[in-house]
Each structure stands twice: as C-alpha cells, then as structure tokens.
C-alpha positions in Angstrom: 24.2 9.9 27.2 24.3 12.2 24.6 27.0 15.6 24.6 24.5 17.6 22.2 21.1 17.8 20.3 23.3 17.5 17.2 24.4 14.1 18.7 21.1 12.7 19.4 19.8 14.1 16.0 22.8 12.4 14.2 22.0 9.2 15.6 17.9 9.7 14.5 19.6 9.9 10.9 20.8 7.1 10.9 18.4 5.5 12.4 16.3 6.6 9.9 18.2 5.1 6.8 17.4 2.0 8.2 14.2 2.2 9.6 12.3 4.4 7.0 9.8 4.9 10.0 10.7 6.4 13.7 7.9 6.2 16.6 8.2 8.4 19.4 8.6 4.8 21.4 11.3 3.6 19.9 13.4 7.1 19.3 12.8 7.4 23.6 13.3 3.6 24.4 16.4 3.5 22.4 18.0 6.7 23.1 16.7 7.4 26.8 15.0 10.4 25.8 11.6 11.9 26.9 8.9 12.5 24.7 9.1 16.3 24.7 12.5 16.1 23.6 11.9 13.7 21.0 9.6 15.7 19.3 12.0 18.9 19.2 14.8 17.0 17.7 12.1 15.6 14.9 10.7 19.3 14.6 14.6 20.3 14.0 15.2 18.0 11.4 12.0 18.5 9.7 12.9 22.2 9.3 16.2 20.9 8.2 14.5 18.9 5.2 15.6 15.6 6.3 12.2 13.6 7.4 8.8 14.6 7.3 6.3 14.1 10.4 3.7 12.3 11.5 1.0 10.7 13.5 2.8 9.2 16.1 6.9 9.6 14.6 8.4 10.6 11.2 9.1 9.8 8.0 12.0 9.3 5.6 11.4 12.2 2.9 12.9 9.0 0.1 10.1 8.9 -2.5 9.4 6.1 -4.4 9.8 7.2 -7.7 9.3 4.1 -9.7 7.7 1.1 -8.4 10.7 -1.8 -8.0 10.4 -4.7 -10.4 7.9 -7.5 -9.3 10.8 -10.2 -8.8 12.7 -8.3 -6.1 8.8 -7.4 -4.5 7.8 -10.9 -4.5 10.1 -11.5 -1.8 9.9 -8.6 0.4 7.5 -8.9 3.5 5.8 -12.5 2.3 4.6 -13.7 4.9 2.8 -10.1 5.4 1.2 -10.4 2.4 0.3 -13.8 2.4 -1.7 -12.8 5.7 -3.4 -9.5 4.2 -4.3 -11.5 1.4 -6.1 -14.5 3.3 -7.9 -11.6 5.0 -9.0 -10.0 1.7 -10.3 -13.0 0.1 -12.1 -13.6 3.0 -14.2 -10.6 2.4 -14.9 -11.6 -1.2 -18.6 -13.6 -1.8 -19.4 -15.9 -3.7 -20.9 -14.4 -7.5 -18.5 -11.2 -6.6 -17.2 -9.6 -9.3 -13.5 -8.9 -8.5 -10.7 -6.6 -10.5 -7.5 -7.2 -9.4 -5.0 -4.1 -9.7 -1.7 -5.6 -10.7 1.0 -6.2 -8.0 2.4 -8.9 -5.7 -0.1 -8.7 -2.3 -3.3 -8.9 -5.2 -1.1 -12.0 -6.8 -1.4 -13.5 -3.3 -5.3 -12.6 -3.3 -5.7 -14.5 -7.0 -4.1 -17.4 -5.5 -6.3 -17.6 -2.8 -9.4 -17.4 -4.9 -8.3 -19.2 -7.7 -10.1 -21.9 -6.6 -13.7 -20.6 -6.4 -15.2 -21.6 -9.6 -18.5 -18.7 -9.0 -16.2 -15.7 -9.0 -15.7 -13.1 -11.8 -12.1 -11.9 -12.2 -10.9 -9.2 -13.9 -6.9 -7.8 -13.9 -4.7 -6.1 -15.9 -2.4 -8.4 -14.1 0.0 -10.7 -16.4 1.1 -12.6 -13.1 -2.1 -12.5 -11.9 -3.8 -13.6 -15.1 -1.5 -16.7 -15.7 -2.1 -17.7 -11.9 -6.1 -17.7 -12.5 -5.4 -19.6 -16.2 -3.4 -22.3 -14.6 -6.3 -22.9 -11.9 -9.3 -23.1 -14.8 -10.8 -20.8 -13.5 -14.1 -20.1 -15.7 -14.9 -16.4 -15.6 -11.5 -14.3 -16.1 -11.2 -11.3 -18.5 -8.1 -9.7 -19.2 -7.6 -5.7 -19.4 -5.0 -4.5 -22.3 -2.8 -2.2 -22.8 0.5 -0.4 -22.7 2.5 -3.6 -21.5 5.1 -2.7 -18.4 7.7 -5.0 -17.4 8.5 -3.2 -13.7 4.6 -4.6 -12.5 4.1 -7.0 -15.3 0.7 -4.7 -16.1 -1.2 -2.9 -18.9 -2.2 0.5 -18.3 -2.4 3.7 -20.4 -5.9 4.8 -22.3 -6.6 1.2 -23.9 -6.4 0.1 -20.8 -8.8 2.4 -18.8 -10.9 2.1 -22.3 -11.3 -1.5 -21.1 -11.9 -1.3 -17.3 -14.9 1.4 -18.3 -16.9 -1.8 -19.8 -17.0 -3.2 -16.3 -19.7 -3.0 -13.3 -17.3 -4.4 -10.2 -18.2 -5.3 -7.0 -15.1 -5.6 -5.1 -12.1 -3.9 -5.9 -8.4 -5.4 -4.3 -6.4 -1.8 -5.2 -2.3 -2.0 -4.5 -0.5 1.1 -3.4 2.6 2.6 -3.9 2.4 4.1 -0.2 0.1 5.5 2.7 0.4 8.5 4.0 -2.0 8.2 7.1 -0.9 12.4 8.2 -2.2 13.3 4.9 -5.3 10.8 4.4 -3.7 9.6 0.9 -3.1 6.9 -1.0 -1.0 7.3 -3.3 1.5 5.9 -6.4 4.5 6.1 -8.4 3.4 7.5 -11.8 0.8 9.8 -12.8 -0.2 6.7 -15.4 -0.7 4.0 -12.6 -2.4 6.9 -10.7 -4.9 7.3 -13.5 -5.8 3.6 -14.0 -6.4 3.3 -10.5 -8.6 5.9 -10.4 -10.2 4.3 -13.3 -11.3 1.2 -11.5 -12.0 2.9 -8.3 -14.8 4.7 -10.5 -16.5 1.3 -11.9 -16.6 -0.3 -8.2 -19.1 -0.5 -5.5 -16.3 -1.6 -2.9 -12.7 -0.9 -3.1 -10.1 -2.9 -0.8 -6.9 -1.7 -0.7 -4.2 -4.2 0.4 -0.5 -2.8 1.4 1.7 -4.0 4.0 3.3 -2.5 6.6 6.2 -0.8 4.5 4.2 1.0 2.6 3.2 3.3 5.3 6.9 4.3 5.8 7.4 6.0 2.1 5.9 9.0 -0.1 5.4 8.2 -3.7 4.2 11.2 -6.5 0.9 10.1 -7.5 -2.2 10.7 -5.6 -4.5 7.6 -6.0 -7.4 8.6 -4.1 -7.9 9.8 -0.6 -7.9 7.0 2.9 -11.9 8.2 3.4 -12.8 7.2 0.2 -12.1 3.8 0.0 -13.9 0.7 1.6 -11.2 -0.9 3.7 -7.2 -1.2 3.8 -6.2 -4.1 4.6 -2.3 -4.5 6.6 -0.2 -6.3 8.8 0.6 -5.9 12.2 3.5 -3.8 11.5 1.2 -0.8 10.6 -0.4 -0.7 13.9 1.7 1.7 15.7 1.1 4.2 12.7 -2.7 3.6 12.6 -3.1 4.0 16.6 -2.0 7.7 16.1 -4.4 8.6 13.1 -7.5 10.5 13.5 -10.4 8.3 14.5 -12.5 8.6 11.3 -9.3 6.7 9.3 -9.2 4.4 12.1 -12.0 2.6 11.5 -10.5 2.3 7.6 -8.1 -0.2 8.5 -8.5 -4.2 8.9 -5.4 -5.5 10.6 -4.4 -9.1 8.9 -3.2 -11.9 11.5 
C-alpha cells in the first residue's frame, strides 16, 4: 500500500525509466490501483512534464535525437524483426519493384528476398546493398549520396535526386518511432525525414516496418502521417498500444507472428 499519491507517482517514474511504455494494466496489476486512479497520477505527472499520454498508458517524453549506430541496433529486438520482416516479404510479388529505406528490420527484409531472382531492388542501404550483392541478385540499383556511418545510408539532395528517377511499387519504410495518439510517424533528423518523404512520393505502396519499441519513443522529424501509409508492419509487443487507437489506424497495422 501506498502512504501518498507522491509515493505511487514516484514509483510510476521509475517504472517508467525502464519501461519507456506504462499501460493502465500493468500500472493497476502491479501497484493495486484502480483505473480511475491510474489515470490521475498519469494526468499529474503529465502536467508535471515528466511523460506524455496516450491511447491506452503513457509515454517517456526521452526523444530520440539521433538514431543509435546500426551495430548496437542489429541486436536489439531480433527475433522481432526477423518476424516483421518474414511478414513483409511476404507481401512483396513477384516483378515488384522494392526500395528499401536503410536500417536493420529492412536488412532483415533484403535477406529474405535476396533470393528471388524477378524482383527489382532499390536502397540507399550500404548493409542492405552488400547483402543483395553477395546473393547475385540481378536487378539492384544503388541510391547515392551524403554517406552516414550511424545507418550506414546516403541521404541529402543527391540522394533524393536519385530516388526521383524511380516508379516503386512497394515501399519497406523504417521509422525512428510511432506515435499512435498523434497518427505520426516520425524520425530523428529533418534530413532522414526528407528522404523518406522522398520515396514515399515515387511509391504506389508504402510498408512501414518497426518493432514494438518504437512505439514507446518521440523522435523530431515528422515522416508522414499513420493514414497515409499502406501498412505497418510489428510485433506482438505493439498490441496493447494499437488496441487503444482509434479504429481507422487500427486497421493500419499487420501484427508479425
């Protein structure tokens, strides 16, 4: 039992350091609290500027500010993204023509399709672009550019000059984060921002493919809005967030087993 709202709300801190994400569920199953009061305590520390909420829970107001460098990604949530991406590729036909954004879930995606010898690829991936060279695959184009070591991408104005050449079918789109209260998808920099929005504009179908942690974060860069794009592909951890959206973002998501 708790002596004080200050005592429950401390513990929701530091819950949320380590969590990113609260539910209502979990804040009452853990602390014995009912859902009424759950929801003052999160109002309280909203108004204090220490989460932000949402559909369902809150937030950590931590904003990624710079995406994390692909080696310590790679790791994080695998099996996740292995999953999403088995999904995704599953949705691509044979004769597609694909652009890959740069990132580790599409690097799963290329090595799922590396294989299929009637696909078109496209990336502005290095990672993702040595992964189709090693398969032989025979239709791969590469998009230039600034050269960043954080994603192992090109991106900047040479490399939206290039994606412009293209007509894309399907579009496998990374994000930064989600913010399902907001309808947004969004990214770190205003530059990544930009060449997203650049292929988004040469493709019939966009795909975007995040796990389940990037639901839990805010990040500066506005993508493109949830209604806009085809499909976003997650994992099961998502699926408490996504129960509490509104129904037309709802039927946005694919949930990867």
């Amino acid at each position: 039992m708790f002596n004080s709202a200050e005592d429950r709300q401390a513990k929701i801190i530091a819950l949320l350091r380590d969590e990113n994400f609260l539910d209502l569920r979990m804040l009452t199953d853990r602390f014995g609290m009912s859902v009424a009061t759950a929801r003052r305590d999160l109002v309280d520390l909203e108004e204090a500027g220490v989460l932000r909420r949402t559909h369902g829970g809150a937030v950590s107001l931590n904003q990624v500010a710079q995406d994390k460098p692909n080696a310590a990604r790679l790791v994080w949530n695998r099996a996740q993204k292995a999953a999403i991406a088995a999904t995704v590729a599953g949705m691509i036909a044979d004769g597609d023509t694909v652009l890959l954004d740069a990132g580790t879930t599409a690097l799963e995606v290329a090595k799922k399709i590396a294989g299929r010898k009637s696909l078109t690829v496209i990336s502005n991936g290095l990672d993702i672009l040595a992964e189709l060279a090693r398969s032989e695959m025979p239709n791969v184009y590469a998009i230039g550019g600034e050269f960043t070591e954080t994603n192992r991408s090109f991106r900047g104005p040479l490399a939206e000059q290039a994606i412009r050449q293209f007509n894309v079918d399907k579009l496998v789109l990374n994000a930064a984060s989600i913010d399902v209260d907001r309808g947004l998808i969004c990214t770190s920099t205003p530059v990544n921002a930009s060449v997203a929005r650049t292929m988004i504009e040469v493709s019939s179908r966009v795909i975007v493919a995040a796990d389940h942690s990037k639901f839990t974060k805010s990040s500066l860069s506005v993508t493109t809005r949830i209604e806009d794009v085809g499909v976003i592909v997650t994992d099961v951890g998502a699926r408490s967030i996504i129960e509490t959206a509104p129904e037309k973002l709802r039927r946005k998501f694919a949930i990867a087993n």
